[in-house]
C-alpha positions as CSV (number, residue, x, y, z in Angstrom):
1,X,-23.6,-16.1,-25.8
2,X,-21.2,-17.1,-23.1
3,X,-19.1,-15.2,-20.7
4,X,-16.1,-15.0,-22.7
5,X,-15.1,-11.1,-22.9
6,X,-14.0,-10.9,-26.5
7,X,-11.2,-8.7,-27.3
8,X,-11.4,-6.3,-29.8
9,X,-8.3,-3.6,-30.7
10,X,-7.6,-1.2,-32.9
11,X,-4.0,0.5,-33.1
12,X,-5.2,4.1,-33.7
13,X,-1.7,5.9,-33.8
14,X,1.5,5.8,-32.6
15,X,1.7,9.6,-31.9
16,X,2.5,10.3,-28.4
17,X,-0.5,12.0,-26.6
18,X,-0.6,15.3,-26.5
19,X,-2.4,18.4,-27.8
20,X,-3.0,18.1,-31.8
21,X,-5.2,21.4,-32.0
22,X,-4.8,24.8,-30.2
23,X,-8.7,25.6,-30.3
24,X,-10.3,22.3,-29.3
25,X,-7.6,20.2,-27.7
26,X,-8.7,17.3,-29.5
27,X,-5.7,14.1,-28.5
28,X,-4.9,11.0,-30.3
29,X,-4.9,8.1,-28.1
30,X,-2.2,5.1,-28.5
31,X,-4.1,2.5,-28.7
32,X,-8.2,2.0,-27.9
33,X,-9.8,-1.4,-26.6
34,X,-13.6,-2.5,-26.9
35,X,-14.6,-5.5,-24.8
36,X,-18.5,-6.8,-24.6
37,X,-19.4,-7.1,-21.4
38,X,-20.3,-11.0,-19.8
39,X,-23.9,-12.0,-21.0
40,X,-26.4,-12.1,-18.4
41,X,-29.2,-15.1,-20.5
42,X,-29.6,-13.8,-24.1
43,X,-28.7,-9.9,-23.8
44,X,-25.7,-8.3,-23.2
45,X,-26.3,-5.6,-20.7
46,X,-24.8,-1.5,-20.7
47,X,-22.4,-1.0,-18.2
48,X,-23.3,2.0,-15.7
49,X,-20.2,2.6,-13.6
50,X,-16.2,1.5,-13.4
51,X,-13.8,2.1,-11.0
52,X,-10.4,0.5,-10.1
53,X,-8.7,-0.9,-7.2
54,X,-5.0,-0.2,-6.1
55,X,-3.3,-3.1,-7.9
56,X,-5.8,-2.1,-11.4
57,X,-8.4,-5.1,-10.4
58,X,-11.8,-3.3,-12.3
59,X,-15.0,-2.9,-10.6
60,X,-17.8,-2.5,-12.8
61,X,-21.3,-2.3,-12.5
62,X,-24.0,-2.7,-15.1
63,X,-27.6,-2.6,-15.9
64,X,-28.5,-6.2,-15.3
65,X,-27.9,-5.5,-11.6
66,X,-24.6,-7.0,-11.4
67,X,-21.1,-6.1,-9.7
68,X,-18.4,-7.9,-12.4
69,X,-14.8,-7.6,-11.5
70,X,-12.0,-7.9,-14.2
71,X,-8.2,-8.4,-13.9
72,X,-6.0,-5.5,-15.4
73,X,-6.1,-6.5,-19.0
74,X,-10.0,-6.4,-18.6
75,X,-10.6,-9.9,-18.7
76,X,-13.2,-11.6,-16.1
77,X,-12.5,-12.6,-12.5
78,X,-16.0,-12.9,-10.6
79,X,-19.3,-11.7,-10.7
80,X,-22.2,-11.1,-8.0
81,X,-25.8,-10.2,-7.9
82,X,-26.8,-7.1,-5.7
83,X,-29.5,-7.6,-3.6
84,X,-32.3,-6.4,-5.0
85,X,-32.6,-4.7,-9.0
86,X,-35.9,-5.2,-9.8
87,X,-36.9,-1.7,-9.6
88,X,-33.8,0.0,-10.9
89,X,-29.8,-0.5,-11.1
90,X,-27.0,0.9,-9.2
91,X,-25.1,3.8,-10.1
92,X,-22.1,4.5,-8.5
93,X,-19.1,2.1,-7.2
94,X,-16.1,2.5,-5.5
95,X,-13.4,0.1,-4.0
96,X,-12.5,1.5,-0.1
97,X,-9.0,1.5,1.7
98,X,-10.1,-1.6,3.8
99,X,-10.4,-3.8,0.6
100,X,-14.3,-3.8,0.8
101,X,-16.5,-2.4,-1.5
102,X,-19.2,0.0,-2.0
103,X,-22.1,0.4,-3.9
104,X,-24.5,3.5,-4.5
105,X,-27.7,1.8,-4.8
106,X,-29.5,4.2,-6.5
107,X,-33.4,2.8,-6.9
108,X,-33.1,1.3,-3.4
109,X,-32.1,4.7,-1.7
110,X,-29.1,3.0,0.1
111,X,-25.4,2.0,0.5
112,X,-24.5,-1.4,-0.2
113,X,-21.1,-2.5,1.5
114,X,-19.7,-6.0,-0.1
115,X,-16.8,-8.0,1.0
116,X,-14.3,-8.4,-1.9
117,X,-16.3,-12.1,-2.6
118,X,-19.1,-10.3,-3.1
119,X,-20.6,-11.1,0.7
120,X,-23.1,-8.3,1.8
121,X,-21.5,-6.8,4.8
122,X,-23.7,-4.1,5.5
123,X,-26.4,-1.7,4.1
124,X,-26.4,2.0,5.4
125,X,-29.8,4.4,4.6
126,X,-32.9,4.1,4.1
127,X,-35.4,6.4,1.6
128,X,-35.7,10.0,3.0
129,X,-34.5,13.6,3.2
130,X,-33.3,13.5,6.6
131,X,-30.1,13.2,8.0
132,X,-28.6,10.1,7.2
133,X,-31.3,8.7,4.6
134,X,-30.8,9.1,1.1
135,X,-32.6,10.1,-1.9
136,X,-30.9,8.8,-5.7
137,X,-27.7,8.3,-4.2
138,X,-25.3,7.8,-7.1
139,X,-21.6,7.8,-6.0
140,X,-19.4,7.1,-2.9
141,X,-15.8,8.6,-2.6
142,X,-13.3,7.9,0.3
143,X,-11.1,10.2,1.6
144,X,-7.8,9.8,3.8
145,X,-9.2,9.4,7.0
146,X,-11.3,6.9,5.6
147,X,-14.5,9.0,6.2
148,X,-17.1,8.8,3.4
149,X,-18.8,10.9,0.7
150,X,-22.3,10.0,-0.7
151,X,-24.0,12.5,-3.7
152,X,-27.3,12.3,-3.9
153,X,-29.9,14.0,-6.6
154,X,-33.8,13.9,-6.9
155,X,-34.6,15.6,-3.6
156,X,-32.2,18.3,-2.5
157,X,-29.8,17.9,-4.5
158,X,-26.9,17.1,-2.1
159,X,-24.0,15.4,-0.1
160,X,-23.4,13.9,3.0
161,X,-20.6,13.1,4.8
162,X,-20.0,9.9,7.1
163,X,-17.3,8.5,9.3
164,X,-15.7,5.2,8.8
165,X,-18.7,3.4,10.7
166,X,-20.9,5.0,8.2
167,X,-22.4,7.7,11.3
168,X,-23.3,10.8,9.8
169,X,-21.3,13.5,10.2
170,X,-22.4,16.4,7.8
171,X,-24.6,17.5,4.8
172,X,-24.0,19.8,2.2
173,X,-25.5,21.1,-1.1
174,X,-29.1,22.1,-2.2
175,X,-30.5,21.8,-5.6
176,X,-29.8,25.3,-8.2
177,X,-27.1,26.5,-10.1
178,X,-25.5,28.8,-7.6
179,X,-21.9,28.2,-5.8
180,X,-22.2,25.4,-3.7
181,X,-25.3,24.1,-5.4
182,X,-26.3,20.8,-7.8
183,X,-28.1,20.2,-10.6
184,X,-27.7,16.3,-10.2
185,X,-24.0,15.9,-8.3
186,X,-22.7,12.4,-9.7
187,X,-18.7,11.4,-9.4
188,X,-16.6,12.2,-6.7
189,X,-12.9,12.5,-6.7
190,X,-10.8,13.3,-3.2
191,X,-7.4,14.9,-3.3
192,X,-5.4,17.0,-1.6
193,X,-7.7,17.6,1.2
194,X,-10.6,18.8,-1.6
195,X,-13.5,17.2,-2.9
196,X,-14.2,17.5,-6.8
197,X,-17.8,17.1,-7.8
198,X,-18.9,16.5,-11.2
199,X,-22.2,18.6,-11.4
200,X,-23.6,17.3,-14.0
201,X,-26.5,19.3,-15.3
202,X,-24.7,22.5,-14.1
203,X,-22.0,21.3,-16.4
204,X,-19.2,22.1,-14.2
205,X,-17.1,20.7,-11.5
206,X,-17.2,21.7,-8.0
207,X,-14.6,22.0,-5.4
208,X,-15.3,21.6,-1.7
209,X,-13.2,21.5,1.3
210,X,-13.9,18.4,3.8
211,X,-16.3,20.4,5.5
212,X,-18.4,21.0,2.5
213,X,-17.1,24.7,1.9
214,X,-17.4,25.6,-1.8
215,X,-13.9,26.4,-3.0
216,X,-14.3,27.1,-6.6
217,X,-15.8,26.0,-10.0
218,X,-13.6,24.1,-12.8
219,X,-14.6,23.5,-16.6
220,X,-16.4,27.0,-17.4
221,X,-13.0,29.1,-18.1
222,X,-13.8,29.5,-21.3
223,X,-15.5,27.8,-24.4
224,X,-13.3,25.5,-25.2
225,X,-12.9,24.1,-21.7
226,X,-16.8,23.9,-21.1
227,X,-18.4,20.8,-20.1
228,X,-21.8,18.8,-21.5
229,X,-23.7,16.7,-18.7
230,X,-20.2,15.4,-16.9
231,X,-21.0,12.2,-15.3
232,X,-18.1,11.0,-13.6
233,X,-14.9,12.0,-12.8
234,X,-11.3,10.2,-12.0
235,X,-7.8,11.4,-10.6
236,X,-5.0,10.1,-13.0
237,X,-1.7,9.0,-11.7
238,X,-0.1,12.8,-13.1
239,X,-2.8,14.2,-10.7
240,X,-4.5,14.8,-13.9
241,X,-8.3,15.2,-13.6
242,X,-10.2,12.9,-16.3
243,X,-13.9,13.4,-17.0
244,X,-16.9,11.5,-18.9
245,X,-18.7,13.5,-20.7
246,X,-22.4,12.2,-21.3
247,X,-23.7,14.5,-23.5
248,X,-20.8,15.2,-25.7
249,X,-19.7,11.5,-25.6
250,X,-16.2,12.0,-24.7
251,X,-13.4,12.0,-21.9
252,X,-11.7,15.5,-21.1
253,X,-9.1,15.8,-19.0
254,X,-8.0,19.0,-17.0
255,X,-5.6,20.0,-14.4
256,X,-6.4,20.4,-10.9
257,X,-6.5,24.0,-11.6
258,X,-9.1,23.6,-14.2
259,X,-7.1,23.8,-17.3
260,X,-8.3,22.0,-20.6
261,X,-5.1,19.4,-21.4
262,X,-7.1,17.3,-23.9
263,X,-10.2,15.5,-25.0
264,X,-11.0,12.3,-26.7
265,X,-14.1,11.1,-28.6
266,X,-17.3,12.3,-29.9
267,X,-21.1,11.3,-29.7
268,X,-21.9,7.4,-31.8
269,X,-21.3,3.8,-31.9
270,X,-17.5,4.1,-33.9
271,X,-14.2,2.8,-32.6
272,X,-13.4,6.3,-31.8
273,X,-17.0,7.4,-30.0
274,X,-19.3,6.5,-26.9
275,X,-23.0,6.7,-26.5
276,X,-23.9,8.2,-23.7
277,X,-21.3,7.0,-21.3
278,X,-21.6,6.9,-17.6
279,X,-18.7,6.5,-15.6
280,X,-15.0,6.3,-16.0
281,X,-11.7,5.1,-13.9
282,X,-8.4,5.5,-14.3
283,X,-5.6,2.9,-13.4
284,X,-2.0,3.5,-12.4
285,X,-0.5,3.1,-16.3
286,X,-2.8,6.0,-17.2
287,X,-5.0,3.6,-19.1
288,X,-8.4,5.4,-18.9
289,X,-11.5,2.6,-18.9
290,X,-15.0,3.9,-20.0
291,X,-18.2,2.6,-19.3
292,X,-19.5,3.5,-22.9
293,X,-23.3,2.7,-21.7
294,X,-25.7,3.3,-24.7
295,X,-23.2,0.8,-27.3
296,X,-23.2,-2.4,-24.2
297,X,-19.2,-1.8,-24.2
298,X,-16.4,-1.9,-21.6
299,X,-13.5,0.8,-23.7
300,X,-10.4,1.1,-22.4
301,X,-8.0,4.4,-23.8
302,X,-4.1,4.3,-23.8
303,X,-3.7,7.7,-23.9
């Protein structure tokens, strides 16, 4: 097969998005795209993790061990190869205020830093529980200052904190389901001064201060706001919190207060579902791009 994405739509409604049921907040998207992702050989791999840059270039990241990069409209720019995958594929990707870019790579217990040509500029950690090392890391987050967050699961369960020269500056977490505590701690968003933490077998998000002070818990109000294995989470343009959903196969989206606004999608391989998807991003026309993992499809929602 060759690298040609091929475009699939389907005009779903023309209903402006909003709430269409009172008990479960189900919304009716615009429009919804599927796109295969590049071949890699003979198989087409899953896609693992998506995130977007300022001007809506798309980062993705999938099982073959690749970093793919797409223009708005989802069609193919570049491509690299990261290091190593031969024991196990990265995770968690995010695109930093300097224009580089970086990589959680998971099965390698380390930070990859790329150039935007895909040029290795540096690797940070090593395997360990100490200080600095990591254990699964699976997601990297930037905040204003340009210091940066790492999650980690597997060991304790946690997060560090480094400046913009990657020296440690802080850890925080341990692994239960207490305040402050992960059950596997996956995407990251930063706003506002606060962290959000998708936690994902706790199913709930965390909030932390930039110290690592637990704030609060969001998406256990009440039943119809609860979450099932979140994976990864993205700020919308409406500072609008939007969530993948791994175990219920759908996005959810919530105020920063932690209010249910709406949710999208169900568990399968139809134009409306996702198999267990792992990451989302969000870019700045609200068009919400899923890495629908388990059906080897890049889906992008006009919600």
């Amino acid at each position: 097969m060759s690298l040609r994405v091929f475009f699939l739509a389907s005009q779903l409604s023309l209903l402006v998005c909003g709430c269409t049921d009172s008990t479960d907040h189900q919304f009716i998207p615009r429009q919804v795209f599927r796109k295969s992702i590049p071949s890699a050989g003979a198989t087409i791999p899953a896609p693992r993790a998506v995130t977007t840059a300022d001007d809506d270039t798309l980062y993705l990241l999938d099982n073959a061990g690749r970093v793919l990069v797409f223009d708005k409209n989802g069609d193919p720019i570049r491509q690299w190869n990261m290091p190593e995958s031969d024991v196990g594929n990265p995770e968690g990707i995010c695109v930093l205020s300097n224009g580089q870019i970086a990589v959680a790579d998971t099965h390698y217990h380390r930070v990859v830093v790329f150039a935007p040509s895909g040029t290795v500029v540096r690797m940070v950690g090593q395997e360990g529980q100490k200080d600095g090392d990591f254990y699964w890391p699976v997601a990297v987050v930037e905040d204003d200052q340009g210091n940066l967050f790492v999650s980690e699961y597997g060991g304790s369960n946690r997060v560090q904190k480094f400046n913009k020269d990657w020296q440690h500056l802080l850890t925080f977490g341990d692994i239960g389901d207490q305040p402050g505590e992960f059950q596997r701690p996956s995407g990251m968003v930063w706003h506002g001064d606060q962290l959000y933490i998708v936690d994902a077998f706790n199913d709930r998000i965390q909030v932390f201060d930039g110290q690592g002070h637990f704030l609060k818990v969001l998406g256990m109000q009440d039943a119809t706001s609860r979450l099932h294995y979140p994976y990864d989470i993205a700020l919308g343009p409406e500072k609008d919190l939007w969530v993948i959903e791994y175990g219920a196969g759908r996005i959810s989206r919530f105020s920063l207060k932690g209010e249910m606004l709406g949710r999208f999608g169900s568990t399968g391989s139809g134009p409306n579902q996702f198999g267990t998807p792992w990451g989302l991003a969000v870019d700045s026309s609200r068009r919400i791009w899923v890495a629908d993992t388990r059906n080897h499809r890049l889906v992008a929602v006009d919600p």
